[in-house]
N, C-alpha and C positions, 0 to 999 in steps of 0.2 A: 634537596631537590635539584641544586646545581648539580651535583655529580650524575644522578642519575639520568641528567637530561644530557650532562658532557656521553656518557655511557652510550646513552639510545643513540646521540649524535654519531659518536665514532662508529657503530656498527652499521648504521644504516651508509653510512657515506660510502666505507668499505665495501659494500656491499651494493650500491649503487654505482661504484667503477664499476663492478665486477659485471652485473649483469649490464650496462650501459655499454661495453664493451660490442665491437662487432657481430653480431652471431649471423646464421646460416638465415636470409629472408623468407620468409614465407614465400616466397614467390617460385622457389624452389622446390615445396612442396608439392604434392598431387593437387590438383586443382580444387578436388572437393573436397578439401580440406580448411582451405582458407579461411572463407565466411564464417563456417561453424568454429573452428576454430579459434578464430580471433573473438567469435563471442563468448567460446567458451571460458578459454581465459579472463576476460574482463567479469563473468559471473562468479567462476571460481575466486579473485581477486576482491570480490565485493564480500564475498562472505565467511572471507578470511581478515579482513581487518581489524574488526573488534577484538579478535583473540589474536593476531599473530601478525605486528604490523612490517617484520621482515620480509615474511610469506609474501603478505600484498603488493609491498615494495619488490619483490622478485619477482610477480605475476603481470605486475604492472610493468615493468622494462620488459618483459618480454611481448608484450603488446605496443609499447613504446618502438618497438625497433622492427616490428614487422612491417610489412610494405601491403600496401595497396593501390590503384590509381587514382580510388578515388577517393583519396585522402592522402593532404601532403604531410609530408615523412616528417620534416620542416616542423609544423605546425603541431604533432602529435605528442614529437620528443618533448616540445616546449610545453604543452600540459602537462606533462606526465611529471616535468621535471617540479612543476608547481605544486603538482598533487603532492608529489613523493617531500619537497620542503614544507608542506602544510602539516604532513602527517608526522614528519619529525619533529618540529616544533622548532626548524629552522628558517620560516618565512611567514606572516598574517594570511589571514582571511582575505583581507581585503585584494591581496596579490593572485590569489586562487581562482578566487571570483572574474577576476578580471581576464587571467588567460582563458577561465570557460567560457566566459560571453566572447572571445573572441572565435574561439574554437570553435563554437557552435555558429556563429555567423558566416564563418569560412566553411561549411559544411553545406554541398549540394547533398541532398537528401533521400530526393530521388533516383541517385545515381548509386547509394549505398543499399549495403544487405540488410532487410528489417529488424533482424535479428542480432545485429552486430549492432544499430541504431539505438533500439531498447537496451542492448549493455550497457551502452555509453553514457545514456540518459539516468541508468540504474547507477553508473560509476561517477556521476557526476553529485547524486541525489547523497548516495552515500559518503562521501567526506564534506555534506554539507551545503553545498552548490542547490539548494531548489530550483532558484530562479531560472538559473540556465540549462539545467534539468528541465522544466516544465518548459521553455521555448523550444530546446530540441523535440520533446513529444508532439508539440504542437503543428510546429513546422512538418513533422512525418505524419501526422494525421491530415495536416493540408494536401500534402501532394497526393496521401491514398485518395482524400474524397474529389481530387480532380482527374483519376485515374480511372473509365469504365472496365468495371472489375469482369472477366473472361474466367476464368475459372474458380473453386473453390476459397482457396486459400486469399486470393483478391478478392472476392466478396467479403470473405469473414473480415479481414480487413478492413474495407468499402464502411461497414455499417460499424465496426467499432469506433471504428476513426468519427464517422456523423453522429455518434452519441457521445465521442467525448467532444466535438465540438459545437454542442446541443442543436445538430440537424438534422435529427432523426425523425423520422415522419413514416408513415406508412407506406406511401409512394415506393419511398426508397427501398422499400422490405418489397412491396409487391414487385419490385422491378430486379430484387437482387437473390431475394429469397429462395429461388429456383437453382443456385449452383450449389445450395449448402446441400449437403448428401446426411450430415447428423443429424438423426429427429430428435434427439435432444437438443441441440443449437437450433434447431430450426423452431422446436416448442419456447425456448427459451428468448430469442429474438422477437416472436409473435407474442407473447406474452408484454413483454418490455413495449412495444407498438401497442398493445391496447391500450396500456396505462397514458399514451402521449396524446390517444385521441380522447373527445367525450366532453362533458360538463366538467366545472369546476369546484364544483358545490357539491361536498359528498361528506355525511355523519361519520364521527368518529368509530374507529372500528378498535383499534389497540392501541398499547402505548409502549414506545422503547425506550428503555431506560437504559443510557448505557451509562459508563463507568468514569466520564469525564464530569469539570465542573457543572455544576447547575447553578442557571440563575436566580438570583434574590427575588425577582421578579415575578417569578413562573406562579400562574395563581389556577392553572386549569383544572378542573377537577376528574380524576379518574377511579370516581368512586363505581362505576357500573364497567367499566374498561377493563381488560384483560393486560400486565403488567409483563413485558416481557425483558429481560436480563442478561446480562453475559459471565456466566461461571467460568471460573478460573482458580487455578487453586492457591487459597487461600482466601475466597472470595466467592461465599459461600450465603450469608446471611446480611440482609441488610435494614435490620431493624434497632435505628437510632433514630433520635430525635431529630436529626437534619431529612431526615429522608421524606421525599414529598409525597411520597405511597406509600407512606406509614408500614416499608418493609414487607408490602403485598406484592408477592411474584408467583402468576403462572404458568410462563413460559421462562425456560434457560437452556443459553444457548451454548454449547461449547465447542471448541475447535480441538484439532488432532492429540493436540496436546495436554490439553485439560482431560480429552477421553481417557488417553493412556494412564493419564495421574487416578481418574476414578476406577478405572480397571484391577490397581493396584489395591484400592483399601478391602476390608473385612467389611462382608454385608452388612456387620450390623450400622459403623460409621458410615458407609454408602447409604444407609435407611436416613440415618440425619441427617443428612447433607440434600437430600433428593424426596423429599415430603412426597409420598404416593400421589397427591392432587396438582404436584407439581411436574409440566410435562416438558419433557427432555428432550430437547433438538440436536442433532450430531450430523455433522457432514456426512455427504452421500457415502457410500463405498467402505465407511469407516468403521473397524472392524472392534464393534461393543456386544463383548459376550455375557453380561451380567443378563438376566430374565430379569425383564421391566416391561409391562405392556403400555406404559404413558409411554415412549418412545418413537421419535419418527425421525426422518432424515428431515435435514431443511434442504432449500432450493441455490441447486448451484447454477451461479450465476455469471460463473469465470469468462463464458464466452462471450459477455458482452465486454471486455474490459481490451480495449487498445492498447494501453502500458500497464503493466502491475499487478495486483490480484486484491480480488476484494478485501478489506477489513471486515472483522465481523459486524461492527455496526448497521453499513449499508448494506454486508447482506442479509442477517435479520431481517431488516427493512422491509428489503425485497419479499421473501419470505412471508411476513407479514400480511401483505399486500395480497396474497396469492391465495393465504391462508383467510383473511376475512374478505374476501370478492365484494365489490363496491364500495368499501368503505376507506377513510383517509387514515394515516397513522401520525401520532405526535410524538415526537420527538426530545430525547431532553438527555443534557451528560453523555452528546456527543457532539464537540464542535472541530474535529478537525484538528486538536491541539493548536488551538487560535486564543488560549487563556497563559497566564502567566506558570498554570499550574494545568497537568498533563491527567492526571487522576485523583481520584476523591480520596480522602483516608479509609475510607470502608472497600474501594474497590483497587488497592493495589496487590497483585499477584504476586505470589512465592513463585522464583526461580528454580525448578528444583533440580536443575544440571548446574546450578550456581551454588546451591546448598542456602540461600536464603530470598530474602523480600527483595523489594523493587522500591525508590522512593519515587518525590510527586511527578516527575518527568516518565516513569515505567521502565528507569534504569537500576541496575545492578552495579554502575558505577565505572563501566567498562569503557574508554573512549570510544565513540562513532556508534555507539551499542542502538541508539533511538534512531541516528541517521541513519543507519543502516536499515534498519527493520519499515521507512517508514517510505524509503528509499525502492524496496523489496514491494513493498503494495503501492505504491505512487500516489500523494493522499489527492493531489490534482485529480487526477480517475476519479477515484473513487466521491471525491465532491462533486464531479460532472455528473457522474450514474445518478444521485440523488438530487441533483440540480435543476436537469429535465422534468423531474416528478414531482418539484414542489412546484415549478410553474403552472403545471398543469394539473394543482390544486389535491395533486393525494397524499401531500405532508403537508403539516406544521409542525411549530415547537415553540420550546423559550426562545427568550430573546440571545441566548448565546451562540442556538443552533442557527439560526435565523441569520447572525451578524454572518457567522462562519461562512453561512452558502451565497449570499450579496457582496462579499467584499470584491476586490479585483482583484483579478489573480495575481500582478505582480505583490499587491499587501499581503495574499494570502502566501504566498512562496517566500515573502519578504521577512514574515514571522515567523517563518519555521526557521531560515536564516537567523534569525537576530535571536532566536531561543533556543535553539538546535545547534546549527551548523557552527556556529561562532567560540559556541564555547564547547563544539567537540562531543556532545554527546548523544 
């Protein structure tokens, strides 16, 4: 282990003069180059680290040394330098943490590109950093919702920003609604606005099961309830004695990746796996040529999200919601990775670009591999999207889901730290 850590050491150090070295400033470039630029960099960097931590280290001095005004140059090197000793395994956690809360404090908000903001947040989230990750989102959804949004792209903004800071209200729609030009965002946003107003009190309509722990506790009964799931492959059947639906599912859900996986098999293993009574949800647009007429798209939901892109849990959810009209959905084996353990044994996925499984955290054993991925959907968002909607009474669940959506956010960002970020995975 010494050597190989002396190893990573020498080449990354080498390799940090090299790009650390002068290069030609951004400043020098075409103009509209810049913003995107620099966020492109920081994106391409995040999703090269799990597999190639040179790469990131080169992607990342390259964003290290470009210039902006509205961020000092000072202040950037000096993250960059802390990320890059985190990722070597030549300085703690506790060090990293520290320059990103600085970093982000030293950061007018308002004065940067939105797009370069969300990299950073993305780049912060990814080796680990929630916490300071989640105050930079925060802080950038503050200044949109104090900003009267003039055209498109500040509206769509305007209203993300007030749901992930749960001030979304109808008002706010009728007042902004009018610059989005998408009828889909614009159905999607009005939809989301129905669910805030109304009664609180509304009969159960489904139930989502997803794939994390459940609690000991959960005593609700969904024997008349429709059971819906998230397919993945290798995670397919869930009929064991723990299971609190006695292994009853009508609804699964799957994402781009799971489609591909079932595209591949022989009709007849596709017949096992996909029970004819059992009805098959697949993202909009996503291109499934097997004949199956249980099949429909689920509802994309991406436009309301301020930082990140949905998980499939909350957007099931959503989904749900849209699909049984009036009624509440319950929730359970989805807390946000707010448990010591990340997935159940019956529901962890085969890797199949890894060539095998995933243990209890939903890694493949790759450093940054969970931070990354969790960093890419931002779990802060996506707890705000469903945060909104259990107040105003169209969720429940166990007590796990429960703890997950009341805690505060810094315990909630606090424990993907202390079970994530700390120990790299």
């Amino acid at each position: 282990m010494g050597t190989q850590r002396n190893q990573v050491t020498n080449k990354t150090q080498n390799l940090r003069r090299q790009s650390m070295a002068p290069l030609r400033p951004l400043r020098t470039l075409p103009k509209r180059a810049t913003g995107n630029f620099r966020s492109r960099v920081l994106r391409k960097a995040c999703n090269s680290l799990s597999s190639d931590t040179a790469q990131f280290c080169t992607l990342l001095s390259s964003w290290a040394v470009s210039t902006t005004r509205q961020i000092s140059r000072v202040e950037q090197v000096e993250l960059c330098r802390r990320i890059t000793a985190w990722v070597t395994l030549e300085d703690d956690f506790d060090s990293l943490r520290e320059a990103a809360h600085e970093f982000v404090a030293s950061l007018r908000v308002e004065l940067l590109d939105f797009g370069e903001l969300r990299a950073i947040a993305r780049l912060l989230g990814t080796v680990g950093a929630f916490t300071p990750s989640q105050i930079l989102v925060e802080k950038a959804a503050r200044s949109s919702v104090a900003r009267q949004p003039t055209d498109e792209r500040q509206a769509r903004e305007f209203l993300q920003a007030a749901i992930y800071l749960g001030e979304f209200d109808r008002d706010l729609l009728t007042r902004t609604l009018h610059l989005i030009k998408s009828k889909e965002e614009r159905r999607i946003f009005s939809f989301y606005s129905s669910l805030i107003d109304g009664e609180k009190s509304r009969p159960l309509g489904a139930v989502f099961y997803g794939p994390g722990p459940v609690s000991d506790q959960q005593t609700a009964s969904f024997q008349e309830c429709p059971i819906a799931r998230v397919l993945m492959p290798g995670v397919t059947d869930w009929t064991n004695d723990s299971d609190k639906a006695e292994g009853r599912t009508e609804f699964v859900y799957a994402n781009g990746q799971t489609v591909e996986w079932l595209s591949t098999l022989e009709p007849s293993t596709l017949t096992e796996i996909l029970n004819p009574n059992v009805h098959l949800k697949v993202k909009p647009n996503q291109n499934w040529s097997p004949a199956r007429p249980n099949t429909s798209t689920f509802l994309d939901v991406r436009a309301l999200y301020f930082s990140g892109n949905p998980n499939m849990g909350p957007n099931a959810i959503l989904d749900l919601l849209a699909s049984f009209s009036g009624t509440h959905v319950y929730v359970l084996g989805n807390n946000f990775y707010q448990s010591d353990v990340g997935y159940r044994p019956d529901s962890r996925r085969n890797f199949l670009s890894q060539g095998g499984g995933s243990d209890k955290f939903g890694s493949t054993g790759r450093s940054f591999e969970r931070c990354a991925s969790m960093a890419s959907h931002d779990q802060p968002s996506n707890r705000a999207i469903l945060a909104n909607l259990l107040k105003h009474g169209w969720l429940s669940g166990d007590d796990l889901f429960l703890t997950s959506m009341t805690k505060a956010t810094p315990d909630f960002t606090g424990h993907l730290e202390t079970h994530y970020g700390v120990h790299r995975r």
